[in-house]
N, C-alpha and C positions, 0 to 999 in steps of 0.2 A: 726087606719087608718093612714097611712103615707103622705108623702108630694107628691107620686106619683097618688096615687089615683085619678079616674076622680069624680069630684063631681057636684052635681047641684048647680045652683047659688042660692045666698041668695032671697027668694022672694020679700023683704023689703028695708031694708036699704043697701043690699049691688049688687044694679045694677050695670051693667058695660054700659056705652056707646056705643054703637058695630055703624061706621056708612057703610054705604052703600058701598058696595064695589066692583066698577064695572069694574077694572082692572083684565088682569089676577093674579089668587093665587098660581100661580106654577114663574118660570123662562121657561119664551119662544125661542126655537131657530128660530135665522133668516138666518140659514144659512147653508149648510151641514159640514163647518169647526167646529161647536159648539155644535154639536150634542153630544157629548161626554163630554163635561163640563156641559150643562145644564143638563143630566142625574144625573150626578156628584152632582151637587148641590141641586137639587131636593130630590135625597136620603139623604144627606148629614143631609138638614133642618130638613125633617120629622125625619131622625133617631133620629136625636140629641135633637128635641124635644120631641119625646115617651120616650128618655135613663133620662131627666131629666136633662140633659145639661145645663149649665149659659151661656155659650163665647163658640164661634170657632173663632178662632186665625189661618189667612192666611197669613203665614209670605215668604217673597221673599227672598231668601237665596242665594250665589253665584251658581247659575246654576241651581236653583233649587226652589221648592216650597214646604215650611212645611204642613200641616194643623194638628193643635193641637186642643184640646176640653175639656173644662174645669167641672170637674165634681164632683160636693162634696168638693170644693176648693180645687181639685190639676189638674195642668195641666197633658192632657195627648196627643202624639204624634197619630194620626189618620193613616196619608198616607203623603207621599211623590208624588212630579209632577214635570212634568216638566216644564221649561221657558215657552214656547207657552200654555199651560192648564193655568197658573198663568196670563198670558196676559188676555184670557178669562174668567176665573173666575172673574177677575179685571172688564172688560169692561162691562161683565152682570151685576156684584153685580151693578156699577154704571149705568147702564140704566136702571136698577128695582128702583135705589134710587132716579132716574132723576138726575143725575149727569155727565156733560159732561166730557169727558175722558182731556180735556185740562186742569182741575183743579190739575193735575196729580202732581206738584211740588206743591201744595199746604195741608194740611190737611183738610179733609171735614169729617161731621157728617151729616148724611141722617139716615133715615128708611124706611124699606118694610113690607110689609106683606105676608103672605103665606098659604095656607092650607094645616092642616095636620088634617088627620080624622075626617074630617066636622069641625075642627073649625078653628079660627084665630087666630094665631101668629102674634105679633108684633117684631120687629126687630129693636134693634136700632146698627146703625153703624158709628167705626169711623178707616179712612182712613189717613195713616200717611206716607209721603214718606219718603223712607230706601233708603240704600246705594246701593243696592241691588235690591230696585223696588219700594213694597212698605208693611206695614203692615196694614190687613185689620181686626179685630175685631168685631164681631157679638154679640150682648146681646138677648137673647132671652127670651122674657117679654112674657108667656104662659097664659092671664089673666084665660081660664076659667080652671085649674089646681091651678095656685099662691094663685087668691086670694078666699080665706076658711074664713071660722068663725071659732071663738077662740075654737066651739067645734069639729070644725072639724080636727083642726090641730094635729097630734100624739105629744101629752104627759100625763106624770104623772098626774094623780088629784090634788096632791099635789100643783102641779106645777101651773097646773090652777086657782086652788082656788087663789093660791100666789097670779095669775097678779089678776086677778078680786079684789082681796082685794084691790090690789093696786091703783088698776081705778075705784072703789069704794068711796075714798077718795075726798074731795071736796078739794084737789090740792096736788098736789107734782112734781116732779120731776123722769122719769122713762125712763132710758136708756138701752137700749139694745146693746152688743156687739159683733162683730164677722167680720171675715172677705169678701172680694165681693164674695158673692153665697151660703153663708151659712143661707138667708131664714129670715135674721131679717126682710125685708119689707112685707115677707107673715105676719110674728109673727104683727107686728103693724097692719096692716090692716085688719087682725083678730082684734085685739084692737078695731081698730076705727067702726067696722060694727057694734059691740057690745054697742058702745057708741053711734051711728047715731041716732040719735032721731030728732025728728020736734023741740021738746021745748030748744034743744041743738044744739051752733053754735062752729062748729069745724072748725078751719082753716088748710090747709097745704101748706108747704112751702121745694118746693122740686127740684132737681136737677138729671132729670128733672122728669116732672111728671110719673109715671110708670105705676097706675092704676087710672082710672077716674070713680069715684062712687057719684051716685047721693046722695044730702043730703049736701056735704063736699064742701065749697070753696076752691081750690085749685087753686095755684101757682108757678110757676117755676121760680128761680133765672135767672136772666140775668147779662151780662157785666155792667149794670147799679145798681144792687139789688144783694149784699150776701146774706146768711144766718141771718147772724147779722143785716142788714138793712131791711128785709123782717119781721124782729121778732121782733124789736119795732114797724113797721108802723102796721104790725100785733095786738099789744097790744093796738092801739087803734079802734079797729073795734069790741071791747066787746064781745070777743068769750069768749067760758068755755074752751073750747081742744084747744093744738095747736101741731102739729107736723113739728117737724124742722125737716129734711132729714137728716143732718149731725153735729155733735159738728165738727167745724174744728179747731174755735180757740179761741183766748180768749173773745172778744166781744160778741162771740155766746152765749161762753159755760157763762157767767158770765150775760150774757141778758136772759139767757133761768131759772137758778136758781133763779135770782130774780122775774121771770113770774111766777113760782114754788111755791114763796111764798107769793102770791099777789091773788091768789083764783082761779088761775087756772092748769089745769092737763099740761104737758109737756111730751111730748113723744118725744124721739130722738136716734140716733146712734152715738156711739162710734168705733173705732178698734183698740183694746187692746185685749191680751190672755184670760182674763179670768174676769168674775162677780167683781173682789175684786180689781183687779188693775182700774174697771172703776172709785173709788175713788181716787186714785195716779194721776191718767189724769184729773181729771177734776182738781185737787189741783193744776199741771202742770199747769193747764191754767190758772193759777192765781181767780179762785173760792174761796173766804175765804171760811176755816173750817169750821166754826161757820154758816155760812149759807148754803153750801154742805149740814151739817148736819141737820139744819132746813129744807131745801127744801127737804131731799132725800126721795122717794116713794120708789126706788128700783134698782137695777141692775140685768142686766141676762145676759147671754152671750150665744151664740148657736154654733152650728157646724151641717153640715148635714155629713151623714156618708151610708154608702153604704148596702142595705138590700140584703142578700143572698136567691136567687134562694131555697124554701125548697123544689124544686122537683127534683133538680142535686146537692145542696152541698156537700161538699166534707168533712165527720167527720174526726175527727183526736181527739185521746186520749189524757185528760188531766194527763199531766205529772210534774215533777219538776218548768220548765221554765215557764210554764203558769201560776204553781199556784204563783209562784213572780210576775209575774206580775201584779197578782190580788190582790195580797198586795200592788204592788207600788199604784194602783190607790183604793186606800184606802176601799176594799170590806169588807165586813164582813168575821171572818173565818169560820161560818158555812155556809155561800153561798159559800166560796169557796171549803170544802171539800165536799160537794154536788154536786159538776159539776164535768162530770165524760166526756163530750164531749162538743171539740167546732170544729166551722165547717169554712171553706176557702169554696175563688167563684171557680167554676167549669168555668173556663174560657170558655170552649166548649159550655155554654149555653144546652139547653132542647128547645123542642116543647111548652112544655107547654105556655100558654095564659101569655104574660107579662113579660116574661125571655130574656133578654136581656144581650147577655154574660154571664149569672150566677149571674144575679142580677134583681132584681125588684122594682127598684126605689133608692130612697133616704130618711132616714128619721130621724126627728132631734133632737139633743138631747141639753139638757139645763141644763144652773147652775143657780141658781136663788137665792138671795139675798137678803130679804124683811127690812122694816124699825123697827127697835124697839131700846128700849132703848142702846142696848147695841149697835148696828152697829151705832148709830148716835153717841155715845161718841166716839168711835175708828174711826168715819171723823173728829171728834172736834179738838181730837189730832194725827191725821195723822197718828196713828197707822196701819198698813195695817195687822200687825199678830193679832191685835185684834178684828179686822174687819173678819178672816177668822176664828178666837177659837168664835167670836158669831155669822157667817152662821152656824156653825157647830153644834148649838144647835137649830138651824128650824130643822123642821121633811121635810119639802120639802129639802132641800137644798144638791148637793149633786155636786161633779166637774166634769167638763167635761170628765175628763176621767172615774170617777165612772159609771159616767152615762151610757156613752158606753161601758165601762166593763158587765153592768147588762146586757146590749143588746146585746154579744155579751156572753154570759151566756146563756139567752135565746135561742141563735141560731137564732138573727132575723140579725147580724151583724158579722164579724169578730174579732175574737182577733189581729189582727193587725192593722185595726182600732180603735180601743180602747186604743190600744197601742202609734198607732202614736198623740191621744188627749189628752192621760194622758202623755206626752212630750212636746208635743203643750202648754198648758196650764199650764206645770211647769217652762216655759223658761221665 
């Protein structure tokens, strides 16, 4: 099951707050001028949240209007407009956000909501004036798609077992890597659904809140409250879980290890390339070795990657150049003289149910990291090639671009995504 997938909510532990919503769930025209931008936008939202989209990015450019959409962590160019369409799209997005248009020299963050196929979008926005007008960014927070349980989320068993082992543990330290949209806050709250119990108090402490699940005290940093000051005052409210939103810096990262090693679970985010550099960064942020290595539960790193349409793709023969590649990103050679086809997006899309350009969502893949004797000796001594010669002897463990190499073997992904991860992740 992939990340696109619609799923039921968890019956339990993993409600979402849904409240009343009695405004309109579209953008309304009031005008016969606007008629053509609130179409605009309307299709715009709903597409982008069926395509699996993170950000649309509404950039004022000389004479002109960008709209970009971010998909899989890379940006991609949508449509071109013109000055009067960018005035309008401006004026609505802030009268949906209740934002009067005189803030206009100013930077604002608002949110809206929307409906797309019976359900609710949340939207978070932020509005930054340019040289040129202004830049407006769209986050789109899909709660009842994002958040999943840990078995609902597509991966390896292996992999699963991994984190369960790890949040298993009556404390550690367990960071996840990757960068904006690559799905580690679905992976955590997958985590915490699994953790949610009556007889267990989980705090969060986040920037800003994204999912609201009953069970979880949850918190939002303010101008007044970092990360690091939200996670001592945290540490005395006697929780067993605590999840920090982000390591930023070294207060955090050096408050959150020693909460690691004091009897409770830590869960948090990094962005760093890959599983084995999240050691190097946290040493970065001044974490002694010696305790890194006492607290460490685990690291993983993720990336979402783009699933091909199986009703249009496009085969193509494997030849010389592919099967290198499948050595860079460290395959097996009988997996590799076994694959005799791999497939590219039929950009033209299909009818079929769910095809979207030549693709069918998004879905994730992982390196994962677990604690044993041998990864906590190579944090002791900073070793970061010892740290990857003892992933390399877990049976889960496997790099990001292996990962999507196998997926993209399968024919559920691209060889050029696989390609552009095992680049990604050696840089």
């Amino acid at each position: 099951m992939s990340y696109n997938a619609t799923h039921g909510m968890p019956q339990r532990t993993g409600r979402v707050h849904h409240e009343i919503e009695a405004e309109p769930t579209e953008f309304i025209s009031s005008s016969s001028t606007d008629l053509q931008a609130v179409k605009f936008l309307n299709d715009l939202f709903r597409d982008s949240a069926r395509m699996r989209v993170s950000d649309i990015h509404f950039e004022d450019q000389e004479g002109r209007m960008i709209v970009r959409r971010r998909l899989a962590g890379d940006l991609h160019q949508h449509s071109e407009h013109t000055k009067q369409m960018s005035r309008e799209v401006n004026r609505l997005i802030r009268m949906k956000g209740k934002r009067p248009l005189m803030d206009s020299l100013e930077p604002v963050d608002t949110s809206i909501r929307f409906d797309v196929d019976g359900r609710m979008v949340d939207v978070r926005i932020s509005i930054v004036p340019s040289d040129h007008g202004a830049s407006i960014v769209c986050r789109l927070l899909d709660q009842a798609k994002n958040l999943m349980t840990l078995d609902q989320i597509s991966m390896p068993e292996l992999v699963r077992e991994g984190i369960r082992h790890i949040i298993r543990q009556p404390e550690g330290l367990f960071l996840v890597t990757g960068p904006t949209g690559s799905g580690k806050t679905t992976t955590l709250y997958g985590i915490l659904q699994e953790l949610n119990q009556p007889e267990v108090k989980i705090v969060t402490i986040e920037d800003p809140i994204e999912y609201r699940v009953q069970g979880l005290m949850q918190c939002a940093t303010t101008v007044r409250m970092d990360f690091g000051q939200a996670l001592k005052a945290f540490l005395r409210q006697d929780p067993e879980i605590i999840l920090v939103g982000e390591v930023r810096d070294s207060e955090t990262a050096r408050t959150a290890a020693q909460a690691a090693l004091t009897g409770h679970i830590v869960l948090s985010t990094l962005h760093t390339n890959s599983a084995a550099v999240s050691m190097s960064r946290m040493l970065d942020l001044n974490v002694a070795p010696n305790v890194l290595s006492a607290c460490m539960g685990g690291f993983l790193a993720q990336r979402l990657v783009q699933k091909v349409c199986p009703n249009c793709r496009v085969p193509h023969e494997v030849g010389d150049y592919e099967r290198k590649q499948m050595r860079n990103a460290g395959m097996d050679e009988d997996a590799i003289q076994g694959c005799r086809v791999v497939y590219s997006i039929n950009r033209q899309g299909c009818d079929h149910k769910g095809c979207a350009e030549g693709m069918v969502g998004l879905t994730p893949v992982f390196e994962l990291i677990l604690a044993t004797k041998e990864t906590r000796l190579a944090c002791e001594e900073r070793d970061l090639k010892a740290l990857m010669r003892a992933a390399k002897l877990q049976p889960q463990y496997r790099t990001l671009g292996h990962a999507a190499m196998e997926l993209a073997v399968a024919g559920i992904t691209t060889l050029q995504q696989a390609i552009s991860l095992t680049a990604a992740s050696q840089d």
